[in-house]
C-alpha angles and dihedrals in degrees: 000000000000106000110237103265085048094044088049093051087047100052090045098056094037073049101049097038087052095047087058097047084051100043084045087055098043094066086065092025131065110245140065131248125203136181123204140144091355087296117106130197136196119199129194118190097195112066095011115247144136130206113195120199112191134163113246093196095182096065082025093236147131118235123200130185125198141142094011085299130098129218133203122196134185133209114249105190091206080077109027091226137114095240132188098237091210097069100006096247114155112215096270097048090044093049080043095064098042103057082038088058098040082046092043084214132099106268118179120208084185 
């Protein structure tokens, strides 16, 4: 397991490199991403919706909700990623499929 000050370098640059994909996409794409406090949040206006992305630092994991459901990834350092274990997605693939799926259009977070 990462100890805490490792865990907390790693999330903010999987966060930050996410936020900047996201902000890159928004300006082709219909919804809003926004960074603030280690917490970041996706909007949609139509139709209405809301993903949050936020460290949990004691289990040293990223949690994600989107679409009623909640998500907790790991970090495998084989990849250097933060990954669901359940379908192998890293973050960004994972964040990838869901505002693909409220947008109900291909959007790459690559």
């Amino acid at each position: 397991m990462l100890d805490e000050q490792d865990f907390r370098l790693k999330c903010e640059d999987a966060m930050t490199a996410l936020f900047k994909s996201l902000a890159t996409a928004s300006d082709e794409h219909d919804f809003e991403a926004d960074f603030n406090n280690g917490t970041l949040t996706v909007e949609f206006d139509s139709p209405r919706a809301k993903f949050v992305v936020s460290p949990q630092t004691p289990v040293r994991q990223v949690w994600v909700s989107a679409h009623s459901r909640s998500f907790k990834l790991d970090w495998v350092a084989d990849r250097s990623a933060f990954v669901l274990t359940e379908t192998g997605q890293s973050l960004a693939e994972l964040i990838g499929a869901h505002v693909s799926e409220q947008l109900g259009e291909t959007v790459s977070l690559s």
